[in-house]
C-alpha positions as CSV (number, residue, x, y, z in Angstrom):
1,X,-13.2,-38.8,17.0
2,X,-10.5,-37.2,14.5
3,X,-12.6,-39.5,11.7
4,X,-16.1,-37.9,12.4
5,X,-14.7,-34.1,12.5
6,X,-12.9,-34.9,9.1
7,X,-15.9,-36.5,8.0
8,X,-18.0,-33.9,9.2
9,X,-15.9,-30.9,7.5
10,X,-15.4,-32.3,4.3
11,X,-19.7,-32.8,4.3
12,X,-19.9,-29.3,4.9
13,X,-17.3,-28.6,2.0
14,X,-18.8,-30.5,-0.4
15,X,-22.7,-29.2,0.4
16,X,-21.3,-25.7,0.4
17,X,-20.1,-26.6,-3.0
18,X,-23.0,-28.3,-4.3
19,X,-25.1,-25.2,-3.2
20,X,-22.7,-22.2,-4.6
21,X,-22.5,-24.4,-8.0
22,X,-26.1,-24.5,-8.0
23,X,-26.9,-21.0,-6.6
24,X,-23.8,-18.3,-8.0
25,X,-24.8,-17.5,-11.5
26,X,-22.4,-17.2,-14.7
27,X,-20.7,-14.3,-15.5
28,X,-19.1,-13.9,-18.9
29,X,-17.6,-10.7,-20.4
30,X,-18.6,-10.4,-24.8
31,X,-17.4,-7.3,-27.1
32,X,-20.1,-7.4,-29.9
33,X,-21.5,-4.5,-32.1
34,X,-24.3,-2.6,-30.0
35,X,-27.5,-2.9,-31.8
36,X,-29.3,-0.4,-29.4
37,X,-28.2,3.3,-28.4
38,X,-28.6,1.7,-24.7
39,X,-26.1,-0.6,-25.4
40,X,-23.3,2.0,-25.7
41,X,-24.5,3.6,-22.9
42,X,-24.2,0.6,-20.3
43,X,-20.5,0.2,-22.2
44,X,-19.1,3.9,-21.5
45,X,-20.7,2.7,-17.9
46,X,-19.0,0.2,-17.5
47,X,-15.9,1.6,-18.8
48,X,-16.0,4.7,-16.6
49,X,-16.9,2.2,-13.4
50,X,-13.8,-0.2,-14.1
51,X,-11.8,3.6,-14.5
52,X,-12.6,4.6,-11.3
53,X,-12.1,1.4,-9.7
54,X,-8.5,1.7,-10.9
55,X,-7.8,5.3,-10.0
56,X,-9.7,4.5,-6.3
57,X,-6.1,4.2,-4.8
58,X,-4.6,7.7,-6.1
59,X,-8.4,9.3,-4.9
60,X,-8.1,7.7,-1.4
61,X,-4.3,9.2,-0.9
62,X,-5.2,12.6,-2.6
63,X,-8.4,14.2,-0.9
64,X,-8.2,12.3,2.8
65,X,-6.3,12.1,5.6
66,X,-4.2,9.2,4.4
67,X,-1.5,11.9,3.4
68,X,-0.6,13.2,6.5
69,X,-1.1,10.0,9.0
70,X,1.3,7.5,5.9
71,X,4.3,10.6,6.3
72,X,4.5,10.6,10.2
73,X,4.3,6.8,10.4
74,X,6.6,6.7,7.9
75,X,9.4,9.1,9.9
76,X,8.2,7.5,13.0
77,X,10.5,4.6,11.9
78,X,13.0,6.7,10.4
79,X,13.4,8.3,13.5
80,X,13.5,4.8,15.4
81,X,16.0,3.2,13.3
82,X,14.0,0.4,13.3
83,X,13.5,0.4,9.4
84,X,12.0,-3.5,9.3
85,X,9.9,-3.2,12.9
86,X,6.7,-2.6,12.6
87,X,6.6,-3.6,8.8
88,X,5.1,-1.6,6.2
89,X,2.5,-3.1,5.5
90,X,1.2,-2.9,9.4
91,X,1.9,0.7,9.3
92,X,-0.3,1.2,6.2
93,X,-3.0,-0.8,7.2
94,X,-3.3,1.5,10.5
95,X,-2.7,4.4,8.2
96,X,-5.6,3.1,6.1
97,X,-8.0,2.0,9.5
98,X,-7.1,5.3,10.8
99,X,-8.2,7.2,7.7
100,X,-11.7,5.1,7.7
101,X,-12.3,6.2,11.1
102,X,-11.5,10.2,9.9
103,X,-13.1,10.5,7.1
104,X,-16.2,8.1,8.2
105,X,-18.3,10.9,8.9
106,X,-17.6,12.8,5.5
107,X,-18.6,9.3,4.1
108,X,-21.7,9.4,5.7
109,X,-22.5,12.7,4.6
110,X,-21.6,11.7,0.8
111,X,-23.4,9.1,0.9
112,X,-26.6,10.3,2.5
113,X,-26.7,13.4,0.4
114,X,-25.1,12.3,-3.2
115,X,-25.1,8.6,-3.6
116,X,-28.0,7.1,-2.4
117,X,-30.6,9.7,-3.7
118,X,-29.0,9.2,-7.1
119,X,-29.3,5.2,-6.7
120,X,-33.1,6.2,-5.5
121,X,-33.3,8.0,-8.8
122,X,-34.2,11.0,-7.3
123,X,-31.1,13.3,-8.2
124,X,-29.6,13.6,-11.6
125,X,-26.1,12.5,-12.2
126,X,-24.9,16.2,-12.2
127,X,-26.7,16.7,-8.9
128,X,-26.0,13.9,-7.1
129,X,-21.9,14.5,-7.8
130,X,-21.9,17.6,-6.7
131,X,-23.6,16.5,-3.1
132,X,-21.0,13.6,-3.1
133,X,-18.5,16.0,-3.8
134,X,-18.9,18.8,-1.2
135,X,-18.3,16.9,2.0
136,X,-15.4,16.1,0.5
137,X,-14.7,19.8,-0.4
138,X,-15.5,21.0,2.6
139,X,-12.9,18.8,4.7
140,X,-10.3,20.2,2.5
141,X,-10.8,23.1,2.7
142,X,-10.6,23.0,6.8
143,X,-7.5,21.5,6.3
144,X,-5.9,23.6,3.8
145,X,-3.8,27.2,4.1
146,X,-5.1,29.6,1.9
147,X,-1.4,30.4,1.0
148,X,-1.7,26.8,-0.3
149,X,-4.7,27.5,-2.4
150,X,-3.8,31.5,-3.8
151,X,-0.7,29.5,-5.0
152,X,-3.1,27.3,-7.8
153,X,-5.1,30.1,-8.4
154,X,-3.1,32.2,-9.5
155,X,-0.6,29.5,-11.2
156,X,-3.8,28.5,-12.7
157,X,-4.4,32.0,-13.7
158,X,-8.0,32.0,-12.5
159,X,-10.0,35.2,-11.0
160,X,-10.1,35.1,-6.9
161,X,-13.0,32.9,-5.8
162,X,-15.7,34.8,-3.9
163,X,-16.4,32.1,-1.6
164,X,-14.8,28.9,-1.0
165,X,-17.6,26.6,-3.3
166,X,-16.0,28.6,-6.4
167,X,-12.9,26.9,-6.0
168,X,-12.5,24.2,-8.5
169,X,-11.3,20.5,-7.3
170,X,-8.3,20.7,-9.9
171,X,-7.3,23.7,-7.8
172,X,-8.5,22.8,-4.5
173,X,-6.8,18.6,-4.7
174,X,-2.9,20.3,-5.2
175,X,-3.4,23.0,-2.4
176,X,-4.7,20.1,0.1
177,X,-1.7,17.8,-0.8
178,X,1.0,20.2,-0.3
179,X,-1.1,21.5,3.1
180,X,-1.3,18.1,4.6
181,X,2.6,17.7,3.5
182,X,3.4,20.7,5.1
183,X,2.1,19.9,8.7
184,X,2.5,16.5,8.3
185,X,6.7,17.8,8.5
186,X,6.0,19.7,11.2
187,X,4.6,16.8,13.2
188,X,7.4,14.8,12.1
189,X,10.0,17.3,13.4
190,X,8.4,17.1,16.7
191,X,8.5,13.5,17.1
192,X,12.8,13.4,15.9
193,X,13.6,15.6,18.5
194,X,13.5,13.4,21.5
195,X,15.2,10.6,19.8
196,X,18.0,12.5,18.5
197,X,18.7,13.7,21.4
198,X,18.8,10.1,23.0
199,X,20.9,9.1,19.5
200,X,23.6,12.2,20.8
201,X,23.9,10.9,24.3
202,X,24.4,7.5,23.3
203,X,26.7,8.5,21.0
204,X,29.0,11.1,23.2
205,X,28.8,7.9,26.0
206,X,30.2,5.4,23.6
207,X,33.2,8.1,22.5
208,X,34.2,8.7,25.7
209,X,34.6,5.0,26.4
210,X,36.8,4.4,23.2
211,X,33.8,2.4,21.6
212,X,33.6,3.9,18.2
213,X,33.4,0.9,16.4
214,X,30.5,0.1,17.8
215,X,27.2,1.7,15.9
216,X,25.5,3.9,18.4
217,X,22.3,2.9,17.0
218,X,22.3,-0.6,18.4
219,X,22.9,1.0,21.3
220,X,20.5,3.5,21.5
221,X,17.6,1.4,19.5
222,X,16.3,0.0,23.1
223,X,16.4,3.2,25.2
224,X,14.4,4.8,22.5
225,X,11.7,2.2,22.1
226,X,11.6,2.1,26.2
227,X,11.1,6.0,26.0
228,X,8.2,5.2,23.1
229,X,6.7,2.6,25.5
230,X,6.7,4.7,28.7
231,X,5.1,7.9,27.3
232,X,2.6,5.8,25.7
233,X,3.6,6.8,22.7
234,X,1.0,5.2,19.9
235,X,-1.8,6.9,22.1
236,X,0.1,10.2,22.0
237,X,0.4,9.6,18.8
238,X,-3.0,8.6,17.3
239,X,-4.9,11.1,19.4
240,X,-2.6,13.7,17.9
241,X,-3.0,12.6,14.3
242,X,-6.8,12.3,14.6
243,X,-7.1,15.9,16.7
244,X,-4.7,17.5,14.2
245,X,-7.6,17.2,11.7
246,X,-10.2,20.5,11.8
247,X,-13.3,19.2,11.3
């Protein structure tokens, strides 16, 4: 029986093979003069594609909700103590999940009204960015103080907007960040207190006892993770996160 499924598997690899040899076409990358003004075009395409495809990280942290979810993970475990458990890479793959699911319907709405018109070729370049672009805006701008944004404007030393689709993105991007940084501290403040307050007690008990070589945060590290686990603390805290956002 262990002979046939081995023999059986290694069939399927080597068909799969055969077929994705015979089927997957070559791909090859030449740098030649451009005989054709098209040429240079589909180049500076290119070019600009592989740009943005480079640059896709810094765009996802800067105009989303990945700012403010990665910070009060992030003092989640500070205020834990537990600075390997859950690892960081689990944190910012919920950050990232958690950000999809936000920003899912802006998505949408970019890609309904910018993208796919323009692959349809029935919006311009110019127009279709623009209708990418305002969902996008318009999130922002929901989340951003307008303390935040008079700050650029007038560090930027631009005339006051009449309405908020005046406002620049090189204007609008640094208000956002420093918005989401703001409240992203004042969520984090909240979740510290209960766990300092647990770190104290543990603390005082262990002085009064004549334990002070012992780190209180061994000590403490379980009471705080069995107060996490009884509030039903991810839920609290996810459904805080994603209400937090005014959309």
């Amino acid at each position: 029986m262990y002979k046939l499924v081995v023999a059986g598997l290694a069939a399927v690899l080597l068909t799969t093979g055969n077929i994705a040899a015979q089927t997957l076409p070559k791909i090859s990358v030449e740098v030649g003069e451009s005989s054709e003004p098209g040429d240079l075009s589909t180049t500076m395409q290119i070019v600009l594609l592989l740009t943005v495809l480079a640059l896709a990280p810094s765009i996802l942290i800067m105009v989303t909700s990945f700012i403010r979810i990665s910070v009060v993970l992030s003092f989640l475990k500070q205020a834990m103590g537990s600075n390997q458990m859950p690892p960081g890479q689990l944190m910012a793959g919920l950050a990232l999940i958690l950000t999809f699911f936000i920003m899912s319907p802006v998505i949408n709405k970019a890609y309904q009204e910018g993208i796919k018109p323009y692959l349809d070729k029935t919006l311009s370049k110019e127009e279709a960015f623009e209708k990418s672009v305002a969902p996008f805006r318009t999130f922002m701008l929901a989340q951003t103080r307008e303390q935040d944004l008079a700050l650029f404007v007038n560090i930027a030393k631009l005339e006051k907007p009449e309405k908020p689709e005046d406002i620049p993105l090189h204007v609008l991007i640094p208000g956002f960040v420093i918005s989401e940084l703001r409240t992203s501290f004042q969520i984090a403040f909240v979740i510290f207190i209960p766990f300092l307050v647990i770190d104290m007690v543990v603390a005082s008990v262990l002085l009064s006892m004549g334990m002070m070589m012992l780190p209180p945060i061994i000590v403490s590290l379980p009471f705080k993770i069995l107060l996490f686990v009884l509030v039903d603390g991810w839920y609290l805290l996810v459904k805080s996160l994603v209400e937090s956002f005014h959309m």
